[in-house]
Backbone as a printed PyTorch tensor [residue, N CA C, xyz], in Angstrom:
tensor([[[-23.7400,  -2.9950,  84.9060],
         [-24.2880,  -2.9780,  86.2450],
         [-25.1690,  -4.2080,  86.4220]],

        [[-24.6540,  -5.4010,  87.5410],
         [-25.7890,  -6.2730,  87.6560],
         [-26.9930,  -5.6880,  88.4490]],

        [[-27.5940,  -6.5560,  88.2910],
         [-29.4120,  -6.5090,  89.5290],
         [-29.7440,  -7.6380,  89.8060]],

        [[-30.6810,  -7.7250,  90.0080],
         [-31.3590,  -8.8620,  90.5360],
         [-33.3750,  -8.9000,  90.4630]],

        [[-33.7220, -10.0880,  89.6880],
         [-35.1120, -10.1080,  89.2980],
         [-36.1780,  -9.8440,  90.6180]],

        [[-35.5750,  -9.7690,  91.6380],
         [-36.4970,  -9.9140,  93.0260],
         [-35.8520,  -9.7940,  94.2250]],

        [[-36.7360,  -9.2710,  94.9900],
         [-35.7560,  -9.0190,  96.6080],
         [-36.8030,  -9.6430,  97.2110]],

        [[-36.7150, -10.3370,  98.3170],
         [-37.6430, -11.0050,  99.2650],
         [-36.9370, -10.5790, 100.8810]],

        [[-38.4600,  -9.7930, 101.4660],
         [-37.6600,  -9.2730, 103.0730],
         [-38.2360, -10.4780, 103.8570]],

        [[-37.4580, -10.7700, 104.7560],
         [-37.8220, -11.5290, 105.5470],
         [-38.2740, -10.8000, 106.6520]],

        [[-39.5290, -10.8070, 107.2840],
         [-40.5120, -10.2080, 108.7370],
         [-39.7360, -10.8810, 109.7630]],

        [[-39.4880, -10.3080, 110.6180],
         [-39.2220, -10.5500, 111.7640],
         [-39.5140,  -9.9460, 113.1360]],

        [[-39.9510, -10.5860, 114.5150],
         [-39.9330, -10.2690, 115.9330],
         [-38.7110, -10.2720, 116.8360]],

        [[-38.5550,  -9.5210, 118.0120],
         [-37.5600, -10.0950, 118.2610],
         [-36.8400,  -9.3550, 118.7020]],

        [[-35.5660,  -9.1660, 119.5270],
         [-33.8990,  -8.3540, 119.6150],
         [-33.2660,  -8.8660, 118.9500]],

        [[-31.9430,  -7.9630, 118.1550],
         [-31.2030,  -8.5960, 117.6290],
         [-30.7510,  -9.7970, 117.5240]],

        [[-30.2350, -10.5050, 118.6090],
         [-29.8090, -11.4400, 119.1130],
         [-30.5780, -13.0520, 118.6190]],

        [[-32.0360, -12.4980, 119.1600],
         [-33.2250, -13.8810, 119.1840],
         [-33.8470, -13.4450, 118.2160]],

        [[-34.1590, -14.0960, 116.6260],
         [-35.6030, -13.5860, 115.4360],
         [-36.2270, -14.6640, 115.4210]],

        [[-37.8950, -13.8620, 115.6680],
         [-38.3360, -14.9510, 115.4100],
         [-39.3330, -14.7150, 113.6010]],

        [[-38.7650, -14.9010, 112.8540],
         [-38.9030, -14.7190, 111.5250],
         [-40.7520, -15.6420, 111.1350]],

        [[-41.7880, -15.2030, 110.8330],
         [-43.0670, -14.9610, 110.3100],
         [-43.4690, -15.3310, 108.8540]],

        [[-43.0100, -14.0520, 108.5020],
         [-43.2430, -13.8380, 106.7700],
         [-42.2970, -14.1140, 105.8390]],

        [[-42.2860, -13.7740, 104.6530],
         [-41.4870, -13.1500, 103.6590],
         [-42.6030, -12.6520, 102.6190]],

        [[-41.6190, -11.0610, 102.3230],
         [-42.4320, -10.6560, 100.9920],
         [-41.6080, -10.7170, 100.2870]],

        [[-42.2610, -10.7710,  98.6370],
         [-40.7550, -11.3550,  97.4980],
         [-41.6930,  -9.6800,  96.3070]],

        [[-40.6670,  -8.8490,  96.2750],
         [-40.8660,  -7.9570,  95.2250],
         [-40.3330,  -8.4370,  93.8960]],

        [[-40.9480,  -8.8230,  92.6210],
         [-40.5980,  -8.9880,  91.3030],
         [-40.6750,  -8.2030,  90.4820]],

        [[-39.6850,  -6.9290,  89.6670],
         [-40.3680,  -5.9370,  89.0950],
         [-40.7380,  -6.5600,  87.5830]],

        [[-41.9430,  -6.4400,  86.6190],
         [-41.7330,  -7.4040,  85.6900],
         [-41.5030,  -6.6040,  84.2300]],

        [[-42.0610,  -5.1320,  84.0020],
         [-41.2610,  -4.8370,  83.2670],
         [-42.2190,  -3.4620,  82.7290]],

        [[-42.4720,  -2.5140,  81.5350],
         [-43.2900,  -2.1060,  81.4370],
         [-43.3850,  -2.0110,  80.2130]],

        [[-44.6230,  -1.4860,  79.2550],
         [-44.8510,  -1.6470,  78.0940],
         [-46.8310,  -0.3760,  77.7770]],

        [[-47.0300,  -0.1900,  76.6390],
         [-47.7380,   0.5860,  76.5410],
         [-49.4560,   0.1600,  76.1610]],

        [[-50.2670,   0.6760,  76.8050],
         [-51.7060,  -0.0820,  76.8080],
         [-52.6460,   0.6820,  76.4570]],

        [[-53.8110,   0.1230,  75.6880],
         [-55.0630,   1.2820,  76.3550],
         [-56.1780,   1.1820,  77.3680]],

        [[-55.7970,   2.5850,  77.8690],
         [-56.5550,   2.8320,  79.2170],
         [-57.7790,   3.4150,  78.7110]],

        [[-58.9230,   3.3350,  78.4050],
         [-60.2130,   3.8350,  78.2700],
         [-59.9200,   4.1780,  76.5900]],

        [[-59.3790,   5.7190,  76.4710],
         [-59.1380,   6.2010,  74.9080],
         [-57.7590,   6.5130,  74.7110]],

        [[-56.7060,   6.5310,  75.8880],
         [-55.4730,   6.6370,  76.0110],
         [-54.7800,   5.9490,  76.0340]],

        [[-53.5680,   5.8040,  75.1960],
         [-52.6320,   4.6040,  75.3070],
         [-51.6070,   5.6640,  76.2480]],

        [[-51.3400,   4.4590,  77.0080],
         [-50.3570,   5.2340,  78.5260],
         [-49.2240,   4.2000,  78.8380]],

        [[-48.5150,   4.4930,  79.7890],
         [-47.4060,   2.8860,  79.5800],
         [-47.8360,   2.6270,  81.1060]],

        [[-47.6640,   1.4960,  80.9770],
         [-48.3750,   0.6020,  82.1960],
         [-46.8640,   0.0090,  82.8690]],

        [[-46.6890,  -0.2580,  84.0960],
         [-46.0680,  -0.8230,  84.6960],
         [-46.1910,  -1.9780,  85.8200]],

        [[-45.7800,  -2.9930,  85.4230],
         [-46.3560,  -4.6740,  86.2470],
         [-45.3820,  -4.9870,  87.7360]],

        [[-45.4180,  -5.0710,  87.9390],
         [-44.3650,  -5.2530,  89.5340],
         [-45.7310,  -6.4380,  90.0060]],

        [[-44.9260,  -7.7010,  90.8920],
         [-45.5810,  -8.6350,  90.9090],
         [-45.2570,  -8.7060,  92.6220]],

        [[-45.7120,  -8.9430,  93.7450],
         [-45.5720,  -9.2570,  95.1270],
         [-46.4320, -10.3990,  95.5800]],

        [[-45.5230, -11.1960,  96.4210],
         [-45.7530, -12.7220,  97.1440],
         [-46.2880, -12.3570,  98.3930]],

        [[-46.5500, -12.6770,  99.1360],
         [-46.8950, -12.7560, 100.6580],
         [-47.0820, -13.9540, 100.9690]],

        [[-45.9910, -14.5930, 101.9250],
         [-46.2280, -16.3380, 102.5850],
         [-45.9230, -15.9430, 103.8620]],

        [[-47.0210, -16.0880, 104.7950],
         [-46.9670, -16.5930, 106.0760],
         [-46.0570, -17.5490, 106.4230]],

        [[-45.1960, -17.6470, 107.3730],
         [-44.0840, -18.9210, 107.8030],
         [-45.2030, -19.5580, 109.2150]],

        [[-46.1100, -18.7290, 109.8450],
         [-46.5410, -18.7740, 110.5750],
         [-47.9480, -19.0660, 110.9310]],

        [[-48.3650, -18.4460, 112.1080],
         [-49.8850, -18.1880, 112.9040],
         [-50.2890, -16.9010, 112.4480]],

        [[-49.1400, -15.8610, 111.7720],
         [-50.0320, -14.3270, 111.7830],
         [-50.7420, -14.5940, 110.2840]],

        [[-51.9800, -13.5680, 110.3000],
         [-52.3590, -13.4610, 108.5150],
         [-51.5990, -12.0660, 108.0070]],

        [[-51.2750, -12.4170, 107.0670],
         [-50.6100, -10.7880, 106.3970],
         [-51.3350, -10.2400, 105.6540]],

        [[-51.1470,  -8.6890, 106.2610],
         [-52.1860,  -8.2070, 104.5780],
         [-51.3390,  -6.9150, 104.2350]],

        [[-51.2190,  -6.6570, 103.1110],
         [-50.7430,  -5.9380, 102.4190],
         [-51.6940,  -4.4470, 102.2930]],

        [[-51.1260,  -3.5070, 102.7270],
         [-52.1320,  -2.0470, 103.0480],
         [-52.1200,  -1.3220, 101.5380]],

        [[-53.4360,  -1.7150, 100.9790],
         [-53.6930,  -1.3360,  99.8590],
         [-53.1750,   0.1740,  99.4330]],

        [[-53.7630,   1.1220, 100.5020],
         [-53.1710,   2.1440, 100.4460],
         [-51.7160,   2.9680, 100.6610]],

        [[-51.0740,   1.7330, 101.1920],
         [-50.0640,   2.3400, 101.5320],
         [-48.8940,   2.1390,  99.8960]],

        [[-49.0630,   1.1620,  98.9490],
         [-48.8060,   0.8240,  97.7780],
         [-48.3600,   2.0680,  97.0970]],

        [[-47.3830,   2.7140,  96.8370],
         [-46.8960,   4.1360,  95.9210],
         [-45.7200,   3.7390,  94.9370]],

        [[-45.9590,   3.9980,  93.9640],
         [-44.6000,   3.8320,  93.2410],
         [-44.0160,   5.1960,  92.7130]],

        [[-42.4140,   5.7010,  92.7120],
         [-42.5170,   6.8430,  92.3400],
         [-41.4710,   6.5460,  91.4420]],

        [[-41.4230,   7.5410,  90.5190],
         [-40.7260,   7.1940,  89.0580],
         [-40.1970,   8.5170,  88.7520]],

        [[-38.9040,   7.8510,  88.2620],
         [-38.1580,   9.0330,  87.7840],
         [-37.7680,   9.0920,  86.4860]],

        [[-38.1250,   9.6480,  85.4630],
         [-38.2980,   9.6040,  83.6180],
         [-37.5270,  10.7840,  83.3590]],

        [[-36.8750,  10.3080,  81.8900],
         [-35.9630,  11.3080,  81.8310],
         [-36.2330,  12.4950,  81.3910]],

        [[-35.2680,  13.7750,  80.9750],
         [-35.9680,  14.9230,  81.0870],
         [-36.1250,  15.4910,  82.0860]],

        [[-35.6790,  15.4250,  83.1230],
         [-36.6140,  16.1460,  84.6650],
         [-37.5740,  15.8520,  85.2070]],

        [[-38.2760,  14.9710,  84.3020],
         [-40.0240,  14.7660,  84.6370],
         [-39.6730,  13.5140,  85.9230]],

        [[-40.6090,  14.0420,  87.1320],
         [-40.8740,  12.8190,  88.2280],
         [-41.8810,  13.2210,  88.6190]],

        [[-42.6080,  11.9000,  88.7510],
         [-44.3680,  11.5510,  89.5220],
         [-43.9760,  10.7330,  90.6730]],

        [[-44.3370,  11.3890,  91.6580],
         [-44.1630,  11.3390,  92.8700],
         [-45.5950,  10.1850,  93.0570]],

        [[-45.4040,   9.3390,  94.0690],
         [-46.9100,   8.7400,  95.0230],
         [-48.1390,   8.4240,  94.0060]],

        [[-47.5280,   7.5920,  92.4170],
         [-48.3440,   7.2160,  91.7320],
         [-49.2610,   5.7850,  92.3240]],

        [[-50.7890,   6.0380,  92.7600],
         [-50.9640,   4.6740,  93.1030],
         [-51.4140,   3.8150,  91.7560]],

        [[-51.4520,   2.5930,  92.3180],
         [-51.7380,   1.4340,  91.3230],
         [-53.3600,   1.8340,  90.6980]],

        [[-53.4110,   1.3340,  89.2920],
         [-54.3450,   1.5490,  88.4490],
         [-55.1000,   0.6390,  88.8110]],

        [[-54.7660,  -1.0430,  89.0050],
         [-55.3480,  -2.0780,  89.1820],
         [-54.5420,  -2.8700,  89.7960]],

        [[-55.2230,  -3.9810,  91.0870],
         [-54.2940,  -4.8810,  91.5740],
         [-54.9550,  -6.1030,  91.7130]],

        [[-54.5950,  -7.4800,  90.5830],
         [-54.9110,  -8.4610,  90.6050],
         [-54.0630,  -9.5960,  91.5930]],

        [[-55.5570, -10.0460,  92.0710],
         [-55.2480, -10.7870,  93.6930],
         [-55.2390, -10.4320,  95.0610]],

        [[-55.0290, -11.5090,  95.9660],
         [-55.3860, -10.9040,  96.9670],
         [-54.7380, -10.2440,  97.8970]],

        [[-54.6800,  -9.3350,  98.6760],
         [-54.2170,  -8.3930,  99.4450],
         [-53.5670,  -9.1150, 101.0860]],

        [[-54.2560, -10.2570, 100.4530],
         [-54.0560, -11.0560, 102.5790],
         [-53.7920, -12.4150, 102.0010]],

        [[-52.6290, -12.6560, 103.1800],
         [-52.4630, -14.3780, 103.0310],
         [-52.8650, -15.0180, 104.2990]],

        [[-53.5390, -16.1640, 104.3910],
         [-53.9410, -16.4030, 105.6520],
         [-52.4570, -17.3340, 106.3110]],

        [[-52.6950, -17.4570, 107.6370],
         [-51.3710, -18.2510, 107.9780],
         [-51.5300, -19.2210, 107.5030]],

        [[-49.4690, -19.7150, 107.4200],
         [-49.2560, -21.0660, 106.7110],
         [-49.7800, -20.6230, 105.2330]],

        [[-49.8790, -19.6470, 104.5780],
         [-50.1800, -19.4390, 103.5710],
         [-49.3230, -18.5310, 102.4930]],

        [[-49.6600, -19.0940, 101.3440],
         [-49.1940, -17.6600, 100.4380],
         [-50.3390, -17.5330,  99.6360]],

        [[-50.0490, -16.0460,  98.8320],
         [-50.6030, -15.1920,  98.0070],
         [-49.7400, -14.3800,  96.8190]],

        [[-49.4130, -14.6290,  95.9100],
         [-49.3170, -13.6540,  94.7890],
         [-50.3990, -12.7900,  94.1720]],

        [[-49.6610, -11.6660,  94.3290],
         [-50.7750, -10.4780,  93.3820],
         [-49.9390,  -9.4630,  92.2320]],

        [[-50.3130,  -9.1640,  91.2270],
         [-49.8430,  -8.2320,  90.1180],
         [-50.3090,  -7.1570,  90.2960]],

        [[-49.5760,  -5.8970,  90.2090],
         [-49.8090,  -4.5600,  90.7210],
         [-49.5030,  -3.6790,  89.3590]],

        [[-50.3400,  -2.8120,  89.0400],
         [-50.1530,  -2.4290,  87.5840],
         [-50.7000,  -0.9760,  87.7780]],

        [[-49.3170,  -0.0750,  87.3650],
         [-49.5090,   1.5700,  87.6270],
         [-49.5570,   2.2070,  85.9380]],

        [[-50.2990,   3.0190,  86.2490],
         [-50.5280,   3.5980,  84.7330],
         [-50.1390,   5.4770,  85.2290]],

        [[-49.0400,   5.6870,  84.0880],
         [-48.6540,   6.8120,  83.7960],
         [-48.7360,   7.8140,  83.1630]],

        [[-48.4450,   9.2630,  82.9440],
         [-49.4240,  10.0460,  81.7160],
         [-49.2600,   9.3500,  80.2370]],

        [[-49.9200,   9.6670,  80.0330],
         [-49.7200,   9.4370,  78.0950],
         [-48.5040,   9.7500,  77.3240]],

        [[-47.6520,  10.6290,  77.7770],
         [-46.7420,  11.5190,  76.7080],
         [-45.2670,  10.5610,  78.0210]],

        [[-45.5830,   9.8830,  78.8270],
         [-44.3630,   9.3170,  79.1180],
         [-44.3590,   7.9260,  79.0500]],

        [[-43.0200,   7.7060,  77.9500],
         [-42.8280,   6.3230,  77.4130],
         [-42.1620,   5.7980,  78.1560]],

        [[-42.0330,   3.9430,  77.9360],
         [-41.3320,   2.9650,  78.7040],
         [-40.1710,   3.5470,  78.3780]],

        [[-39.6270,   3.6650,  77.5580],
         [-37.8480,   4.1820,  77.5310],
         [-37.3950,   5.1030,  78.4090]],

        [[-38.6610,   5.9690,  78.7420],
         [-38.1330,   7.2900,  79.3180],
         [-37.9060,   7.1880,  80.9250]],

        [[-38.6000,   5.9670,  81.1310],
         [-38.2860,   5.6790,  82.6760],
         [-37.1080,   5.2260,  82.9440]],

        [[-36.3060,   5.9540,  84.2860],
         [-34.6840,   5.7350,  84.6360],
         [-34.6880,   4.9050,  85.8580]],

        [[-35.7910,   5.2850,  86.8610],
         [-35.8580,   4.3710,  88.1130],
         [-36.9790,   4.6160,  88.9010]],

        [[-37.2610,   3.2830,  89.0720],
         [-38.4360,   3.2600,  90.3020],
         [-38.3000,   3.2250,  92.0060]],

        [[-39.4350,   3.5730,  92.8380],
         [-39.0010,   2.7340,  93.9150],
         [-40.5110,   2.3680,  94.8470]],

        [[-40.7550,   1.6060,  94.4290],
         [-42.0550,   0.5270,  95.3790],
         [-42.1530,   0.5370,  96.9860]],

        [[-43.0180,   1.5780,  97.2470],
         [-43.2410,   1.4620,  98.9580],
         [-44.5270,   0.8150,  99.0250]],

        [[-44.1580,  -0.1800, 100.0030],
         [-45.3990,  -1.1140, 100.5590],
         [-45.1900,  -1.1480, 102.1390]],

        [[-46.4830,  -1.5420, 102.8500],
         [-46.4430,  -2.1370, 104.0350],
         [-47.5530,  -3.1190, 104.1780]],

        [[-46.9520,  -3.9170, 105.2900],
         [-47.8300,  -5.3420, 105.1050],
         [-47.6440,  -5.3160, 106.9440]],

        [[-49.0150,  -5.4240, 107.0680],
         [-49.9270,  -5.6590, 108.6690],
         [-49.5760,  -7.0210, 109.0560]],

        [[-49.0550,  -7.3490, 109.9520],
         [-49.1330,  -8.9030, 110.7340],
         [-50.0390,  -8.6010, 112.3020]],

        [[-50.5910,  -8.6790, 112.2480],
         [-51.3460,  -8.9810, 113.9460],
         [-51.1170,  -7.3830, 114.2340]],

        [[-50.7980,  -6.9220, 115.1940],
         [-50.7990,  -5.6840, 116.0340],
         [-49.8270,  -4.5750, 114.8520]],

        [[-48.6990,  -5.4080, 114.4390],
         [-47.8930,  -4.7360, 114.1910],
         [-48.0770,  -4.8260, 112.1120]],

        [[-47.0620,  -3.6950, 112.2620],
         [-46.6640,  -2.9340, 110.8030],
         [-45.0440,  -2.6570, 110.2620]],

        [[-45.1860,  -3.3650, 108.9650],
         [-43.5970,  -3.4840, 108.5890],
         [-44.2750,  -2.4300, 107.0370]],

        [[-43.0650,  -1.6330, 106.5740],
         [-43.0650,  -0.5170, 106.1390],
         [-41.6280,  -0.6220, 105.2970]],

        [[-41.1040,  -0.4470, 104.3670],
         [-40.2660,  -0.4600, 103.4460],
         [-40.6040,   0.4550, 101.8270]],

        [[-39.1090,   0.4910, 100.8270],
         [-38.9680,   0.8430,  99.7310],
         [-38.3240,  -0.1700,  99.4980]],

        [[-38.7710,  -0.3640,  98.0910],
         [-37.5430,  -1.2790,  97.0030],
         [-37.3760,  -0.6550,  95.9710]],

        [[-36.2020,  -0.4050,  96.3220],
         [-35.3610,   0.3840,  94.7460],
         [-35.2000,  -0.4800,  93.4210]],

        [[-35.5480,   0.3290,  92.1870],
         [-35.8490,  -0.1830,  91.1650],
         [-35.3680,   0.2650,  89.8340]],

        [[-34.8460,  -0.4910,  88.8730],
         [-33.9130,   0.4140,  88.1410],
         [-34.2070,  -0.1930,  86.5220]],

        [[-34.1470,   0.9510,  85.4380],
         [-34.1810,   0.2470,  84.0180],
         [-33.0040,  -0.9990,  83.9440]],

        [[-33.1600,  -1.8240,  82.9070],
         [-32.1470,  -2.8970,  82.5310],
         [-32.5100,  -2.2380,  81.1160]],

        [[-31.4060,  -1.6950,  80.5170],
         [-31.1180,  -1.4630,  79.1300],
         [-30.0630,  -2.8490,  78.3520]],

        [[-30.9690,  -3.2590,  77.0040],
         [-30.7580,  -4.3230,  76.3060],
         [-30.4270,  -3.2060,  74.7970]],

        [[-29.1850,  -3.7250,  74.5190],
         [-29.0040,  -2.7590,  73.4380],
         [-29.7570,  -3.9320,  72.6480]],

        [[-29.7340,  -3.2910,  71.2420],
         [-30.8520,  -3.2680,  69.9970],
         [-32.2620,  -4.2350,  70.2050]],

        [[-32.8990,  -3.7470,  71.3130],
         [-33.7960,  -4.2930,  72.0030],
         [-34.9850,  -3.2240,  72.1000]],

        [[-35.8690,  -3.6650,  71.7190],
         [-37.1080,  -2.5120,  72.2680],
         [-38.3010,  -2.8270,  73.4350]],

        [[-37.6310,  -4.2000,  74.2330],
         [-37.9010,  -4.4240,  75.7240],
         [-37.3770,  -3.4800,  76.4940]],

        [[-38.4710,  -3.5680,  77.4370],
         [-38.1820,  -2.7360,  78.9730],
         [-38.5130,  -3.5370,  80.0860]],

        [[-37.2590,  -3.9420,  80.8100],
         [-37.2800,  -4.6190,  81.9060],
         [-36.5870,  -3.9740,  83.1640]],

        [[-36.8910,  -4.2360,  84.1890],
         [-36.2010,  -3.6600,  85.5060],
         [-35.6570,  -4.9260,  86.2230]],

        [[-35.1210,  -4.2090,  87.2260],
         [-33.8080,  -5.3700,  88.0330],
         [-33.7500,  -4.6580,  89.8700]],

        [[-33.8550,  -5.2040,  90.6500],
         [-34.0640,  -4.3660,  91.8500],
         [-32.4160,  -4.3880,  92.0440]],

        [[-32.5300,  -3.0430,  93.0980],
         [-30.8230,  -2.3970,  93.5150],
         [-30.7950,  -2.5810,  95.0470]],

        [[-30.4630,  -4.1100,  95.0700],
         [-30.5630,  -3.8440,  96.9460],
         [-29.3570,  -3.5410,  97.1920]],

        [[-30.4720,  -2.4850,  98.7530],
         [-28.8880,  -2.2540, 100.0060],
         [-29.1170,  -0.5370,  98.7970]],

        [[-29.9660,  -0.3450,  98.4840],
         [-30.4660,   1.5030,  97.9790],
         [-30.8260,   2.0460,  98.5350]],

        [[-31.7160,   2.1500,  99.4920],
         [-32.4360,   2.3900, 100.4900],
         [-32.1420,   1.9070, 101.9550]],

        [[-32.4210,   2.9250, 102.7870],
         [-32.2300,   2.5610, 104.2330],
         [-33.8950,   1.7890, 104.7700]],

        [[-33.4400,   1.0100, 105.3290],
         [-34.6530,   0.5870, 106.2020],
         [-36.2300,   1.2790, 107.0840]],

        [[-37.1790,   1.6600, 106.5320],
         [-37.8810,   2.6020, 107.1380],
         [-38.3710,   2.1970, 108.6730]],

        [[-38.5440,   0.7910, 109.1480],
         [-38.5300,   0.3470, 110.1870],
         [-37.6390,  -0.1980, 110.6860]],

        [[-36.4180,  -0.2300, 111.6450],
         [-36.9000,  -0.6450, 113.4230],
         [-37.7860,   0.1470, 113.5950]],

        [[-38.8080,   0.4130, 114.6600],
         [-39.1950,   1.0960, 115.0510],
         [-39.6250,  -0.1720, 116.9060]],

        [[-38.5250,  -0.0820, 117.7880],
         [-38.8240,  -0.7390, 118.8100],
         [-38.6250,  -2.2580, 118.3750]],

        [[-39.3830,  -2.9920, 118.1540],
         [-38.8720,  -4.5550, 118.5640],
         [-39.4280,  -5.0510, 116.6360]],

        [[-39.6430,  -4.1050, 116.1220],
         [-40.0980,  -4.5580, 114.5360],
         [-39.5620,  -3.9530, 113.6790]],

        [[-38.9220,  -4.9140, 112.6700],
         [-37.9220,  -4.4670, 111.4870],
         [-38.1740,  -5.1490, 109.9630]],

        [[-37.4250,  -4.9470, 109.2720],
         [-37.5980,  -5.5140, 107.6340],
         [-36.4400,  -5.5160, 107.4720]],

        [[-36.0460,  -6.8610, 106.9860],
         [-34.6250,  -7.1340, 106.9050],
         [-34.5120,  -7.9640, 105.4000]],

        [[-33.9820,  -7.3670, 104.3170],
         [-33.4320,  -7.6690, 103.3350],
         [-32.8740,  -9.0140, 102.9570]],

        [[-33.2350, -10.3100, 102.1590],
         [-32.8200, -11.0330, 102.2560],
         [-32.1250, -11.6570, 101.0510]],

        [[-30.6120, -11.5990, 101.0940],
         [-29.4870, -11.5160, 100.0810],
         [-29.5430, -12.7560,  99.2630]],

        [[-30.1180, -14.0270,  99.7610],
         [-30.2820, -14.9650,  99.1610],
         [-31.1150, -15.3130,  97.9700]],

        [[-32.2130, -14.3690,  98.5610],
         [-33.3970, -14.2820,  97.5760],
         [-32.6310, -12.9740,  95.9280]],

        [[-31.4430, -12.8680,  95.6820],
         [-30.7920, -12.2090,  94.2620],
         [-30.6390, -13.2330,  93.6390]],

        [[-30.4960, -13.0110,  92.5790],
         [-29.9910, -13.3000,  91.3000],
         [-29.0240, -12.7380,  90.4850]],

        [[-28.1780, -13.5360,  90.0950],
         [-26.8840, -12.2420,  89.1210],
         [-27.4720, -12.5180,  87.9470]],

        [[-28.2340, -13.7700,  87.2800],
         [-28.3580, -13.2340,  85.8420],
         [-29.7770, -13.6920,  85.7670]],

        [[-30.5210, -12.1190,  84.7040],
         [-31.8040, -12.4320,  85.0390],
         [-32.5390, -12.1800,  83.6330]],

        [[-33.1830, -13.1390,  83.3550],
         [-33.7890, -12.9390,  81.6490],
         [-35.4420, -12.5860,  81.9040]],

        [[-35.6730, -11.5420,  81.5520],
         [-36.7940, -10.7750,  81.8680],
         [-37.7910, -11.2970,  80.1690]]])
């Protein structure tokens, strides 16, 4: 099964017809591995997000709206895990970018192996309006390997916005077929 290291949506205004394209956000999932959290070693998960203004709007990324939900094998799923820690900043000013690292911490007794798939909901504020999405997210199994890397599955998910004249539109260019994590 291929993937791809990153999906980047392109923001857009507009009717079908006329876009007038703003942003882009670029999702990178980067992989996960096991840490200690205070007295607990837990497995941590890194997912990395861009925000570049093309424009006049500032973007900011709604801290709260950030959920990752994970599905580990066994039956076990954690629903609306938020981020443990998020290094960088949350807003790009126009004409600008921003990278930030987003890092979710999971119970103790669930290992990097045991995770089967993710999926990253974010929304990012431009001026009045709100763009709202999932990015589907999936293990990359490396036989005799004891890395854990992910690969995004676009075109997994339906679009959570149009909603009237504002959408998030998937941008196919921004894949990769071969990706060394």
């Amino acid at each position: 099964m291929t993937g791809y290291s990153s999906e980047e949506y392109l923001l857009a205004t507009g009717d079908r017809r006329v876009q007038h394209e703003f942003a882009i956000v670029q999702v990178s999932p980067v992989g996960a591995g096991r840490a200690t959290l205070g007295d607990t070693a837990r497995t941590v998960i890194r997912i990395t997000m861009r925000l570049r203004s093309l424009g006049d709007r500032r973007l900011t990324l709604d801290g709260t709206s950030i959920r990752l939900s994970v599905a580990a094998s066994e039956n076990r799923s954690f629903r609306a895990v938020s981020p443990e820690r998020v290094v960088g900043r949350l807003e790009a000013a126009p004409h600008q970018e921003e990278t930030l690292d987003i890092f979710f911490a999971l119970p103790p007794e669930v290992a990097p192996r045991d995770l089967e798939g993710l999926e990253l909901t974010w929304m990012v504020h431009a001026g009045p309006d709100a763009y709202m999405t999932a990015t589907p997210i999936a293990q990359r199994f490396v036989p005799g390997s004891n890395a854990v890397s992910f690969y995004v599955v676009p075109g997994a998910h339906p679009l959570l916005f149009p909603v009237e004249r504002r959408w998030v539109v998937p941008r196919q260019e921004a894949h990769r077929t071969t990706v060394v994590f």
